[in-house]
N, C-alpha and C positions, 0 to 999 in steps of 0.2 A: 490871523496872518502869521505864517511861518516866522520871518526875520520881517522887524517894520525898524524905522528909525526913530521911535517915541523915545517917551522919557520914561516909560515902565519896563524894562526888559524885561524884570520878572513875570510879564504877562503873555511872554512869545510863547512861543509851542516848545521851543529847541532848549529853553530853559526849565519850564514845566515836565517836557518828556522826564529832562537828566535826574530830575528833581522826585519824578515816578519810578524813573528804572530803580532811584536808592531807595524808595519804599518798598520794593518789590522784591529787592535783592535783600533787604533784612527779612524776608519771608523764608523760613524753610520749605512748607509746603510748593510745589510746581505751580496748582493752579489757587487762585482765589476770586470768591464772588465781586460780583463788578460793586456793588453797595458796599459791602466792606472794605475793599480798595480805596472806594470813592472816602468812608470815614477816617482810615487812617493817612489818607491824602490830603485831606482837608484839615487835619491836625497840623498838618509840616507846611502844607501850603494854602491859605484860604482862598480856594476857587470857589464858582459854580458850579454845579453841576453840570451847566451847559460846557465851560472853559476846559473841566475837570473830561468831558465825552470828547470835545476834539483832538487833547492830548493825547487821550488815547487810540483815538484813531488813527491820530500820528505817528503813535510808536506800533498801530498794529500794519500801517501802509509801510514802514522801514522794516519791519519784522524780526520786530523786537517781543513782537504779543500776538498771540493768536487765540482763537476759539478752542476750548479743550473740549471733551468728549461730554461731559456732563452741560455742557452750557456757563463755562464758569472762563476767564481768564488764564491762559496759560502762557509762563515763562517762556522763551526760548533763548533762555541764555543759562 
């Protein structure tokens, strides 16, 4: 669920996304592999992997992320 009214917020998307963009944005590199994303995402936030894929679906439906040329993860910011 995008926005739900639980008692976890750190488990929305909109919190998780914010929580990826600043992994993402300590990156120099443009693009990064989706497994290694997934590791140093799970360092700053313990998802699943399943939680860890919707998020990113998330921020790749708002277009914040896309598909880069080798198969890997790309910035768009």
């Amino acid at each position: 669920m995008i926005v739900d009214k639980n008692i976890n917020p750190e488990r929305d998307l909109y919190y998780l996304g914010g929580k990826l963009i600043e992994v993402l944005s300590q990156k120099r590199k443009n693009e990064i592999d989706y497994l290694e994303l997934y590791r140093l995402f799970n360092k700053k936030e313990n998802v699943s992997i399943n939680l860890y894929s919707l998020t990113l679906d998330w921020l790749f439906v708002s277009g914040v992320v896309t598909k880069g040329e080798t198969g890997k993860i790309k910035k768009c910011f």
